[in-house]
C-alpha positions in Angstrom: -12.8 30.9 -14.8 -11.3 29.9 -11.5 -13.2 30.6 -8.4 -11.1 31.2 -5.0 -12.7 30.0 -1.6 -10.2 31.7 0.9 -11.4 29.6 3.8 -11.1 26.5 2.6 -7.9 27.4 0.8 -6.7 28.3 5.0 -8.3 24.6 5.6 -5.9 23.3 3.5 -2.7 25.1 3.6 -3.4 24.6 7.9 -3.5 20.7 7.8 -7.0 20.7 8.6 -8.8 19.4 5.5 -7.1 17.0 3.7 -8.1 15.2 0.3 -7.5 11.5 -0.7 -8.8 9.6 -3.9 -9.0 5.9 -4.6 -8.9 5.1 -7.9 -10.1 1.4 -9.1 -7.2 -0.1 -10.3 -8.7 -2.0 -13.2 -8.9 1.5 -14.8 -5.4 1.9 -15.7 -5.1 -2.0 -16.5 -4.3 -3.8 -12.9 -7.3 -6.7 -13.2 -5.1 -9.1 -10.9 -5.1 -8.2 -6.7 -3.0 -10.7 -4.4 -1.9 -10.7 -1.0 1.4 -11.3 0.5 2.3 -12.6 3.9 6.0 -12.1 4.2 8.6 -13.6 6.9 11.2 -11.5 7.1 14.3 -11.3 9.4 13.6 -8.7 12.0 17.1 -6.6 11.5 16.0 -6.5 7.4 12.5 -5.1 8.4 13.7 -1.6 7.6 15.3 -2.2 4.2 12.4 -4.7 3.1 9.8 -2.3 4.2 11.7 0.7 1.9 12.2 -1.7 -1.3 8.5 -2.1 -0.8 7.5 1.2 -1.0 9.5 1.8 -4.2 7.7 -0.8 -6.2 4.7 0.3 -8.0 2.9 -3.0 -7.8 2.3 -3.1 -4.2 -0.8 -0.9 -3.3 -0.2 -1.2 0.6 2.3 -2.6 3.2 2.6 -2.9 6.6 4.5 -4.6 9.5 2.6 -6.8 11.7 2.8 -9.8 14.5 2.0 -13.1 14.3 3.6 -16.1 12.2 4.7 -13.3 9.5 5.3 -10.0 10.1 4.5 -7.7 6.9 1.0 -7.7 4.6 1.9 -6.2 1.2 -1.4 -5.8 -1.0 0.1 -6.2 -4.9 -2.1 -5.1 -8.1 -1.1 -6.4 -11.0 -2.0 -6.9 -14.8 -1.8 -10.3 -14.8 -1.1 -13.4 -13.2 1.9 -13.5 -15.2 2.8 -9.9 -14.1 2.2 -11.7 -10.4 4.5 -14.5 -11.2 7.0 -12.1 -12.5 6.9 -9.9 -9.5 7.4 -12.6 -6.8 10.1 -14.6 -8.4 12.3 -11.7 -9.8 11.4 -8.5 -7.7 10.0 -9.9 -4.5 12.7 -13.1 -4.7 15.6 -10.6 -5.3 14.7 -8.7 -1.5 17.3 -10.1 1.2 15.8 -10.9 4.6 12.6 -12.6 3.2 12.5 -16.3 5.1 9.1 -17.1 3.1 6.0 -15.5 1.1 2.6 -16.8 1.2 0.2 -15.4 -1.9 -3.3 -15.3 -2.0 -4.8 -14.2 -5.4 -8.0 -12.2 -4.9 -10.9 -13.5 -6.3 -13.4 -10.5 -5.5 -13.1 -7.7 -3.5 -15.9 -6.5 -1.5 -14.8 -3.6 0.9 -11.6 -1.7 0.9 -10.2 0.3 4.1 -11.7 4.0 4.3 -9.4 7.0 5.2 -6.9 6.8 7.9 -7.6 10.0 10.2 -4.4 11.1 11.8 -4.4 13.4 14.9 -2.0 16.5 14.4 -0.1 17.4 16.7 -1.7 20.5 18.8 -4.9 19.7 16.4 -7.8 19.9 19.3 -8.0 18.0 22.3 
């Protein structure tokens, strides 16, 4: 039988609590983590950053400054599945000057929840 908590059903439906879950990706099979440093042309930003999102094998991306300017975080089930993704997926992107990979050996912390301020959501 279902129960029905009416203020934290307002929590949610208002914005105000939110709920994210992580789920170790070596439960569904993805035992290989790498990260990418990509140098892409600034005017194919954009169109790298949306092809990116679309591809299940990258768990995170994000522009940023300095010699490259976006991070992708790939899980993968294999380093063949990694070789596989950068030369025919990754290599088939337009804009991308140079990659530099870095297989993960262990992973020790990940990054917690984000908390973004709403608009109008306290001072």
């Amino acid at each position: 039988m279902a129960r029905s908590f009416p203020r934290l059903n307002e929590f949610v439906e208002s914005g105000l609590l939110l709920f994210e879950v992580e789920i170790d990706p070596w439960l569904y099979g993805r035992t290989v983590e790498a990260i990418c440093w990509l140098d892409v042309e600034p005017a194919r930003l954009a169109d790298v950053g949306k092809q990116l999102a679309t591809h299940g094998e990258v768990a995170f991306a994000a522009t940023t400054t300095g010699p490259t300017n976006v991070l992708a975080i790939l899980e993968l089930t294999s380093a063949e599945a990694l070789h596989t993704y950068l030369t025919a997926r990754l290599g088939a992107l337009e804009g991308i000057r140079h990659v530099e990979t870095a297989p993960t050996g262990r992973r020790t912390k990940r990054d917690g929840p984000l908390l973004v301020r709403r608009r109008g959501a306290g001072a």
